[in-house]
C-alpha positions in Angstrom: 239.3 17.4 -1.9 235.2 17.5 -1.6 235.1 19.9 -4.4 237.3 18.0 -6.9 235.1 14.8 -6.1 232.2 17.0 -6.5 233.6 18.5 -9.6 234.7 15.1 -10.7 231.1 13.7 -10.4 229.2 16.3 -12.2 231.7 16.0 -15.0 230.8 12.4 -15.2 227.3 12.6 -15.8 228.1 14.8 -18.1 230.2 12.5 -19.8 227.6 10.2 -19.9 225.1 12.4 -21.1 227.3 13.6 -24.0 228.5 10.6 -24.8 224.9 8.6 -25.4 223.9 12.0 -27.5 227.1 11.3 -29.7 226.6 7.6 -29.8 222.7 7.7 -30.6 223.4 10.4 -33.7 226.3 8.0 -35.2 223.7 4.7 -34.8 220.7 5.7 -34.9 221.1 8.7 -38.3 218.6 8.4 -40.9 219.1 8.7 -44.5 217.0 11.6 -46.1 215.3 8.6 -48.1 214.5 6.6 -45.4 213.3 10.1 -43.7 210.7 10.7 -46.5 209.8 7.0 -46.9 208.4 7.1 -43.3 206.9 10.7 -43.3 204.9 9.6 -46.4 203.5 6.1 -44.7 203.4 7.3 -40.9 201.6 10.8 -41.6 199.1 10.2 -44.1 200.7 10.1 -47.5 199.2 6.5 -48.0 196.4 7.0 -46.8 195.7 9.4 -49.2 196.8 7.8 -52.0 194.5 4.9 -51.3 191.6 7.4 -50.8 192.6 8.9 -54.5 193.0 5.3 -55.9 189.6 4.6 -54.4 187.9 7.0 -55.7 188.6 5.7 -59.5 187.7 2.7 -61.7 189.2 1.0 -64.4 192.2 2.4 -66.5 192.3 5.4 -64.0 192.5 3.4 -61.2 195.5 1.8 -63.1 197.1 4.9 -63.9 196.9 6.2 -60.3 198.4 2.9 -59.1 201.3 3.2 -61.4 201.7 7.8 -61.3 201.8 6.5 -57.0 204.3 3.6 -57.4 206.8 6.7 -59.2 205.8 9.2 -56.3 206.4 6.3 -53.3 209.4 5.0 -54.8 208.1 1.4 -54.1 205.3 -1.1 -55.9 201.7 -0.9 -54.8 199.3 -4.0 -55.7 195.9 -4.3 -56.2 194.5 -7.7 -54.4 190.7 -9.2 -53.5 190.0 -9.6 -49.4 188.3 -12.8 -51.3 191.3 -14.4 -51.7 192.2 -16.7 -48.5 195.8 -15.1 -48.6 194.0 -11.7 -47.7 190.9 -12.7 -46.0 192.2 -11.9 -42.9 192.8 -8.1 -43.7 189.2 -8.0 -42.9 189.0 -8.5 -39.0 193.0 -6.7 -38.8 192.2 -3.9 -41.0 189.9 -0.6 -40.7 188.3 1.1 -43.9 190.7 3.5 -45.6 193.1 3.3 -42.5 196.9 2.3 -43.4 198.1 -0.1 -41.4 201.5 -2.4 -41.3 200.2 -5.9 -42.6 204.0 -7.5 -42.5 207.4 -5.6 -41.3 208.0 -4.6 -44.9 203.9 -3.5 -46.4 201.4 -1.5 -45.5 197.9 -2.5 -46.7 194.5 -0.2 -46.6 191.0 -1.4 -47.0 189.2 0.4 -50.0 185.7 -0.8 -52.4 183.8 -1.3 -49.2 186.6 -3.7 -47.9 186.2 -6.0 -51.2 189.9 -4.6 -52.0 193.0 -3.4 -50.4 195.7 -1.7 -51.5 199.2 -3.6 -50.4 202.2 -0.7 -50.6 205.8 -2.5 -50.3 208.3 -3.1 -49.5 208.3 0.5 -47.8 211.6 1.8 -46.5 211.8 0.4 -42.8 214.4 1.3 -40.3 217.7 -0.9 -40.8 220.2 -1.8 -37.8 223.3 -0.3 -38.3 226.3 -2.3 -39.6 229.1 -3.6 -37.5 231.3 -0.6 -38.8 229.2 2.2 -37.3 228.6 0.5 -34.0 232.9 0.0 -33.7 233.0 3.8 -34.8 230.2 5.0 -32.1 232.1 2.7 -29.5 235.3 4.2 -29.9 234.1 7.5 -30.1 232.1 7.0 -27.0 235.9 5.3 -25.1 237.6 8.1 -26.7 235.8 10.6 -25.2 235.2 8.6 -22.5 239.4 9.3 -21.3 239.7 12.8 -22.5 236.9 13.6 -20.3 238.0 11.2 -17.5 241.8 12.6 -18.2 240.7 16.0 -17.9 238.6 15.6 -14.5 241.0 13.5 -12.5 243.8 15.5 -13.2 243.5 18.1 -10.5 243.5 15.2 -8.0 246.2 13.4 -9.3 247.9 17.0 -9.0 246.9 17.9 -5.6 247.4 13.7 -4.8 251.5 14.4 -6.1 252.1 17.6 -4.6 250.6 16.1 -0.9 253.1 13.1 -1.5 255.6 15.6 -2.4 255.3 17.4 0.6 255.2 14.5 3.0 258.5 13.0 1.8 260.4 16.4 2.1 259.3 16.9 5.9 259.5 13.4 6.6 263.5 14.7 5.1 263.9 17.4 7.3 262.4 20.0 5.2 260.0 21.6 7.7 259.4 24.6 5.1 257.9 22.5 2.1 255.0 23.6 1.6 252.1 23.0 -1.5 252.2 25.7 -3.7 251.6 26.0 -7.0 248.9 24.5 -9.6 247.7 22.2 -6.5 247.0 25.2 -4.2 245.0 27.1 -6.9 241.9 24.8 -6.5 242.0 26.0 -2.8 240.5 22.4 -1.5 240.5 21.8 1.7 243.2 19.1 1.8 245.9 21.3 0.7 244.8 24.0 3.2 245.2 21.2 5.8 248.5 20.1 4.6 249.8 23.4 4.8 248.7 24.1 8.4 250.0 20.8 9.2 253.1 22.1 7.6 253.5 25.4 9.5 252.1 23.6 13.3 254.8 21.0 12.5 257.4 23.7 11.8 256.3 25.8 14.9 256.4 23.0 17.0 259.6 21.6 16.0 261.2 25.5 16.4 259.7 25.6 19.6 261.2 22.2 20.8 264.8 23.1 19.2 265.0 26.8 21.2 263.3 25.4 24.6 265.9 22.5 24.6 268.7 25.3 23.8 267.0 27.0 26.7 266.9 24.6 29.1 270.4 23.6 29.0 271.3 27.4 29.6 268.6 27.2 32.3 270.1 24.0 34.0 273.9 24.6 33.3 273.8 27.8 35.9 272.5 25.5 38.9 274.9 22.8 38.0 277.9 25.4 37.5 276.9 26.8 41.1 276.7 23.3 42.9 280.1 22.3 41.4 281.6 25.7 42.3 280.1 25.4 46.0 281.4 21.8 45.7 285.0 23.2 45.0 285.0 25.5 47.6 283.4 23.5 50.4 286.5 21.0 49.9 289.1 23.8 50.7 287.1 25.2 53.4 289.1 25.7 56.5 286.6 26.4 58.8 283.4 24.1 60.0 281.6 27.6 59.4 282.8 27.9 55.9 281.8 24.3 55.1 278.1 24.7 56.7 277.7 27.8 54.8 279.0 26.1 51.2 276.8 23.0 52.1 273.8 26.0 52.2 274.8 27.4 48.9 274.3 23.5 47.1 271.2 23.1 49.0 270.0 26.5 47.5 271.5 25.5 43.7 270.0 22.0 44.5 266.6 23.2 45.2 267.1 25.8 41.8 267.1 23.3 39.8 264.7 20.6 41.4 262.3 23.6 40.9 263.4 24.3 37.4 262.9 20.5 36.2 259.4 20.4 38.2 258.3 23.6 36.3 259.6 21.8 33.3 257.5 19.1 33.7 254.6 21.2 33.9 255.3 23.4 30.8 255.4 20.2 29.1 252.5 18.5 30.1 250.6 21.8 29.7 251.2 21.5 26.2 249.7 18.1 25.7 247.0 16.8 23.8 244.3 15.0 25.0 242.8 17.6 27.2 239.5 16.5 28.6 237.2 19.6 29.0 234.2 18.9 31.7 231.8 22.1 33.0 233.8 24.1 35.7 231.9 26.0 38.6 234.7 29.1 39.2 233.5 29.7 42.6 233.9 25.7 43.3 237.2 25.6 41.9 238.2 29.0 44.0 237.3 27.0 47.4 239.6 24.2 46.0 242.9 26.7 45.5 242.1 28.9 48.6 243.2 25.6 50.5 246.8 25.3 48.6 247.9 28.6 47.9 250.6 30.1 49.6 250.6 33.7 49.7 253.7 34.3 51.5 251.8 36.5 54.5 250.2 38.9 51.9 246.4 39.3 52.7 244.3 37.7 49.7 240.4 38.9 48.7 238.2 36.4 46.0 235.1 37.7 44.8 233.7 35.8 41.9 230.2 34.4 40.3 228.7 31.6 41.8 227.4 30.9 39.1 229.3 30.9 36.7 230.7 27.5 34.6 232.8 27.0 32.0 233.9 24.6 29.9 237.9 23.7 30.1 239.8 21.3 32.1 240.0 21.2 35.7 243.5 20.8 36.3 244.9 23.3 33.6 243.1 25.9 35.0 243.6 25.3 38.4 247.7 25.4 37.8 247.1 28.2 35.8 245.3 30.3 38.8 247.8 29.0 41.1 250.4 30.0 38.7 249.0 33.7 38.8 248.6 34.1 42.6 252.0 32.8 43.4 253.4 35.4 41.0 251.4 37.9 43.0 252.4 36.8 46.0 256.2 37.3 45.4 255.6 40.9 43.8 252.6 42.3 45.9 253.4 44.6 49.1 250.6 43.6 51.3 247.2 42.7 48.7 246.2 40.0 46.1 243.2 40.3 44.7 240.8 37.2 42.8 237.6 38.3 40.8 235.4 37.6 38.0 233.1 39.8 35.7 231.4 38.7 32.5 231.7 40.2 28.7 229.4 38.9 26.3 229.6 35.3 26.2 233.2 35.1 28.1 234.5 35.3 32.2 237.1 37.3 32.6 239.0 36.3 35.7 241.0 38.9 37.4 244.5 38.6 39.3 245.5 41.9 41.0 248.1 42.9 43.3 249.3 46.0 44.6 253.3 45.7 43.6 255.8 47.7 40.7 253.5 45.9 38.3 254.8 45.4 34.4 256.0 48.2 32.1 254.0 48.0 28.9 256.7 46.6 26.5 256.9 43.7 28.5 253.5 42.9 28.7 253.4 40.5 26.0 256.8 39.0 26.4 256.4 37.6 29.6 254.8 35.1 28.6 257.4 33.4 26.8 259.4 30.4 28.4 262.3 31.5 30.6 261.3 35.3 30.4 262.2 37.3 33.1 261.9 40.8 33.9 264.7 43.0 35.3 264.6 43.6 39.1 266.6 47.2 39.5 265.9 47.1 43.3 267.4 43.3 43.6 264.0 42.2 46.1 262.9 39.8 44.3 264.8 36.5 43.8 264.3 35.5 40.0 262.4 32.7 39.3 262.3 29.6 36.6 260.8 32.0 33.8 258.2 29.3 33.1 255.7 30.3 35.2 253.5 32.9 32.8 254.3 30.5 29.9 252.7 27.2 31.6 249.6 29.5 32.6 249.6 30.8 28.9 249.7 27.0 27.4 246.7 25.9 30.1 244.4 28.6 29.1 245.2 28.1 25.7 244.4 24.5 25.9 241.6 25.5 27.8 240.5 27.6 24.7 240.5 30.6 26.4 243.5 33.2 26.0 245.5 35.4 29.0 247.0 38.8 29.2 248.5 41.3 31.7 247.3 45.2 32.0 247.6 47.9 34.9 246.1 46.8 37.7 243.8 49.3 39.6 245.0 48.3 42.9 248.7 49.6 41.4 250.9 46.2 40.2 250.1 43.7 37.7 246.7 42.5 36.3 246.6 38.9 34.3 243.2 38.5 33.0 241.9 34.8 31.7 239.1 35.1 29.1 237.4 31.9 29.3 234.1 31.1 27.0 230.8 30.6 30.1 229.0 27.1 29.5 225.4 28.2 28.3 222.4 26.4 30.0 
C-alpha cells in the first residue's frame, strides 16, 4: 500500500505542475500584436526612434514623427517640458531613456530635455476575460479527475479485492485469496492478506484434523474403561474384579495423560510468548532436578556460557519432552550436550536405543504419530510428545530434528539462535 500512496503522491504534484503550465498558457497567451508592441517599447525600438526624431528639425522631424506613428502602430506627440502638464518629466525622466509616464505612454526626453516625445497608447498587457478564465478552470478540474481517477484507481482496486476477500473467509471460504489486477502491483498489503489467508487456512485445517484426532485418541481409553466396566460387573471372582478394577485404573490414567499432553500441545501453540535471555547450563540444573529417567544413567555437558533468547518454559518442556522420550527407548545411556554453529546452539539429546529409521524422521513430529514397536517393549505413548517439543522450539524461533545418534539410538537436535553480547 506504501507504493500506491507513494505513487499516488508523486502523481499529484505532477498534476499540479501540469495543470498550472496548462492554465498559465490559456490565461496568460499573448497575441503576436501585443508580442511585437512590447519587444518594440521594452528593448529599444523607442528609444531609437526618439534618438532618430532627435536628431532632425523642422518638416523632417514631422515626417519621422508621422513614417514612426505607421511603424509603432500607435500616435506619437510632440510636447514642451515648459508646459506645467509636463514639467514634471524633468525630475522622473532621464535624457533619451524611454520610460512609462502613465500605464498606457511611454515618454523620452530629447532637445536637451526642452522636449519629449510621448508614444501612446502602447499595447499593454490586458486581463483575460471571464470566458478564458471558465475555460482554463475547467480544464485545470478536468484534468484535475482524469489524473486523480487514474492514480486512485489501483487502491480502490487493491481496497475491493481486500474487502472481497475478507467477506468470503469471514463465509467459510478459507481458499479466497487476491489474485488478479490487485496482486499485480505486488504491495505489501496484498502480500499480507494472502499470508493471512494461507496461516488462517493452515490453522483452521490443523484444528479440524487434531480435533478428528483427538476423539480417535480419547474414544480407545473410554472404549477400554467401559469394556473393563462390563466385565468387572460379571466377574465371579474377588480376583477377577481386582484385576478389571487394574485395567480402568490403567485406561483411566491413559487418558488423564492424553488430555494433560493435550493441554500442553495447545498452549505450546499460543501466542504471546515472552522471550527473556536463557543461560543453557542454568536451565540444565533446573531439569536435572525433575527428570525422571526411569534408572537409565544420564551425562550433560553443555556451555556455560552460552544464552539464548526464547522462553523459559517452552524450552524447558521441550528438553524434558526429549529426555523422557530417551528415557523409555534408551538401554542403559542418555546423553545432554551443546556445541555451537555459526551464530546458533545446537543442543543434543542422545541415547543408546533402536533409534529412528530414516523415513520416519520427519514424521514423528506430527501430533499423535507413533512409530511401530515390532519387539512389543515399549508401551505406546500419547503421540504428542515430539509435536509439543516441535511447537516450543518453533515458538522459540529455533527449529528441531532427529538424526543417528553416535551413541547408537536417536539424536533430536534444537537449533536455537545464541544472544550476542
Amino acid at each position: 500500500m506504501i507504493k500506491l500512496f507513494l505513487r499516488f503522491f508523486i502523481g499529484m504534484i505532477l498534476l499540479i505542475v501540469v495543470a498550472s503550465v496548462l492554465q498559465s498558457s490559456i490565461i496568460y497567451q499573448k497575441s503576436d500584436e501585443n508580442t511585437n508592441a512590447w519587444i518594440k517599447n521594452t528593448y529599444g525600438g523607442v528609444g531609437y526612434a526618439a534618438k532618430i526624431i532627435a536628431s532632425l528639425d523642422g518638416k523632417e522631424r514631422e515626417a519621422a514623427i508621422l513614417e514612426a506613428e505607421k511603424s509603432f502602430g500607435y500616435d506619437i506627440n510632440l510636447v514642451s517640458t515648459s508646459i506645467n502638464e509636463y514639467t514634471w518629466y524633468l525630475n522622473y525622466l532621464s535624457l533619451g531613456e524611454p520610460r512609462y509616464v502613465t500605464y498606457t505612454h511611454v515618454a523620452v526626453l530629447i532637445d536637451g530635455g526642452a522636449n519629449a516625445l510621448v508614444f501612446g497608447p502602447v499595447y499593454v498587457w490586458s486581463s483575460p476575460s471571464r470566458t478564458i478564465y471558465i475555460v482554463a478552470t475547467l480544464a485545470y478540474v478536468l484534468l484535475s479527475i482524469v489524473v486523480i481517477g487514474f492514480l486512485i484507481r489501483p487502491i480502490a482496486i487493491q481496497f475491493q479485492s481486500i474487502a472481497r476477500g475478507a467477506v468470503a473467509i469471514s463465509s467459510g471460504d478459507f481458499s479466497a485469496r487476491i489474485t488478479g489486477p490487485a496482486a499485480r502491483y505486488g504491495d505489501s498489503a496484498v502480500t499480507a492478506f494472502n499470508l493471512m489467508a494461507d496461516r488462517t487456512e493452515k490453522l483452521l485445517k490443523g484444528k479440524v484434523e487434531l480435533l478428528q484426532m483427538v476423539s480417535h485418541e480419547i474414544r480407545t481409553p473410554l472404549s477400554r474403561i467401559h469394556f473393563a466396566v462390563e466385565l468387572f460387573e460379571s466377574a465371579p471372582t474377588p480376583e477377577l474384579q481386582s484385576q478389571r478394577i487394574a485395567e480402568i485404573i490403567d485406561a483411566a490414567d491413559d487418558l488423564d495423560r492424553l488430555v494433560n499432553d493435550l493441554l500442553k500441545y495447545v498452549r505450546s501453540g499460543e501466542s504471546g510468548v515472552e522471550k527473556e535471555p536463557v543461560n543453557i547450563a542454568d536451565l540444565m540444573f533446573d531439569i536435572d532436578r525433575v527428570i525422571n529417567t526411569s534408572g537409565k544413567s544420564i551425562s550433560v555437558e553443555v556451555e556455560s556460557d552460552a544464552v539464548v533468547q526464547c522462553d523459559r518454559v517452552l524450552l524447558k518442556s521441550a528438553i524434558v519432552n526429549l529426555v523422557g522420550n530417551a528415557s523409555r527407548f534408551a538401554k542403559e545411556e542418555i546423553s545432554i550436550s551443546s556445541t555451537r554453529e555459526g551464530d546458533s546452539l545446537l543442543i543434543h539429546v542422545d541415547d543408546d536405543g533402536p533409534g529412528i529409521a530414516e523415513k520416519d524422521r520427519e514424521g514423528i513430529f506430527e501430533p499423535f504419530s507413533r512409530l511401530e514397536d515390532p519387539g512389543g517393549g515399549h508401551k505406546n505413548g500419547t503421540g504428542l510428545g515430539l509435536a509439543i517439543v516441535r511447537r516450543c522450539v518453533e515458538n522459540c524461533g529455533g527449529k528441531v530434528d532427529a538424526t543417528q545418534s553416535p551413541m547408537g539410538g536417536a539424536r533430536f537436535t534444537l537449533q536455537l539462535t545464541l544472544l550476542q553480547e
